[in-house]
N, C-alpha and C positions, 0 to 999 in steps of 0.2 A: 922823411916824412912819407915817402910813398908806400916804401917797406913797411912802416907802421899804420898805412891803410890799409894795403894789400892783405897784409896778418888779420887785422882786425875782418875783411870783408870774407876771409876764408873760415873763420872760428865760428863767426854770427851763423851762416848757413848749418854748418856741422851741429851746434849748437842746437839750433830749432830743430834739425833732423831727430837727434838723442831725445829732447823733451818731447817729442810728436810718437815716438816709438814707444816711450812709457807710457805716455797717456794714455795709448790705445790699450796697452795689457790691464793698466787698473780697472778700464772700462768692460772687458772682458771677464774678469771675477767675479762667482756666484756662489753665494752659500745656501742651502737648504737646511728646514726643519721641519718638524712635524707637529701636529696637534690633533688631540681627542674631540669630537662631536660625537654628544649624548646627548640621550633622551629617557624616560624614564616612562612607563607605562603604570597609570594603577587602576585599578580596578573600578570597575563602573556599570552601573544598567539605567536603563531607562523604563520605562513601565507607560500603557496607558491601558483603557477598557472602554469599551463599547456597551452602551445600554443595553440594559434586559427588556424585553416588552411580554411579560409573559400570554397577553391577549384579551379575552372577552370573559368574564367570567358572570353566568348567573343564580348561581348559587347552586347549580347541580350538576356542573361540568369539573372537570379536572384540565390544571393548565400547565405546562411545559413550554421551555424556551429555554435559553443558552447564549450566552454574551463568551467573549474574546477578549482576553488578556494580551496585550502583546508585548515581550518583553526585547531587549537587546542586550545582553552583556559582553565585557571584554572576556576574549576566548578562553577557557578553562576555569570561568568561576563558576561556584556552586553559586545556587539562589533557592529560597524559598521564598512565597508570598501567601499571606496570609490576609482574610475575609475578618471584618469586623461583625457584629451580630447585627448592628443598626440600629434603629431607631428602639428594636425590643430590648435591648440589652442580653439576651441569652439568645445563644447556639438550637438551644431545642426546639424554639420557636419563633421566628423571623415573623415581623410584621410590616403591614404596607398601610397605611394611614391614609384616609381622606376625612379633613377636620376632625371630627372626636370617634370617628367609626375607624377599625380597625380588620381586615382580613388576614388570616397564616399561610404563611408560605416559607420556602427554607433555597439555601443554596447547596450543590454537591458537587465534590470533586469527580464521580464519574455518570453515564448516564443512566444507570443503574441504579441510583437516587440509593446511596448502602451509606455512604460516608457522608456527615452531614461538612462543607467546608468552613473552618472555621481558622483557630490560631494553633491546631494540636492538644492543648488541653479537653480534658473529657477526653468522648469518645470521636470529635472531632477531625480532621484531616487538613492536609494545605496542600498547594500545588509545590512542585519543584521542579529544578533543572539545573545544567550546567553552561554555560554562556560559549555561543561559538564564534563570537566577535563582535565587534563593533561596524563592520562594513554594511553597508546595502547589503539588504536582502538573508540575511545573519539573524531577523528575528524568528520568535518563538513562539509560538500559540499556545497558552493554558486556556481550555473550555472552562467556566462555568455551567451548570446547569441547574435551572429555577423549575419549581412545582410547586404549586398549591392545588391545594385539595380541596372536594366538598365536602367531605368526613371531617377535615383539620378547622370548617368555616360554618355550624351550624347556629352561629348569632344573629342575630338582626343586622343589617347593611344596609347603609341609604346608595344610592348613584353617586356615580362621580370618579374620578380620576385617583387612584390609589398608588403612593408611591412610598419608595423606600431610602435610603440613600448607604450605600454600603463603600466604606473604606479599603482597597487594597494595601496592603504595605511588602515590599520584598525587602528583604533581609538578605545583604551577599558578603 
């Protein structure tokens, strides 16, 4: 019996030693893999516009002013935008309404007042550009330029606040 303890208490040790020296290798194993992260970019602008005030007008002055398009797009797009007529429905002659009185006036792409701005149809114009990103500070200025005339305004006119409301659209 002793023989048969002494065998037994020499194998147990040996024993735990062998399973303690695997463990640690298992423990030790690493496999690697990889993977894709994407993102996909599409195309975009943003647009806004600052009022026109073209000024005072009393029937025998000439008035000029100019509003700020600002646009942003993602880098390398085209864009055009284009001017709706307003409330007059044609390009030739833009109008600014106070209740049933009406004054002429028109918008242009330069300030040169040569191009009337409208959607390109006729002999109309639009702004354009190409977009140089979407980050801070990446946007883009298209002027407007507003004139009315006292040649374009020889009707009758009461007082009062004369407005218009014009539509930009960009297209990219």
């Amino acid at each position: 019996m002793t023989r048969y303890f002494m065998r037994n208490s020499l194998l147990t040790p040996v024993a735990a030693g062998v399973l303690l020296a695997l463990a640690g290798t298992a423990q030790g194993a690493t496999k690697m893999t990889t993977f894709q992260v994407s993102a996909t970019v599409v195309k975009n602008c943003v647009m806004s516009a600052a009022a026109m005030n073209l000024g005072t007008f009393d029937g025998t002055n000439n008035l000029t002013g100019s509003s700020n398009i600002s646009i942003n797009c993602t880098a390398g797009t085209p864009f055009t935008v284009d001017l709706n007529a307003g409330s007059s429905g044609s390009y030739a002659m833009r109008t600014l309404k106070s209740a049933t009185d009406t004054l002429n006036y028109n918008l242009y792409t330069t300030s040169g007042y040569t191009t009337v701005w409208g959607d390109k149809t006729g002999a109309t114009g639009q702004g354009n550009g190409t977009g140089a990103g979407m980050a801070a500070g990446q946007v883009q200025t298209l002027t407007v330029f507003g004139r009315l005339l006292a040649t374009d305004n020889p009707q009758s006119f009461g007082a009062g606040t004369y407005t218009d409301t014009i539509t930009a659209t960009i297209t990219y």
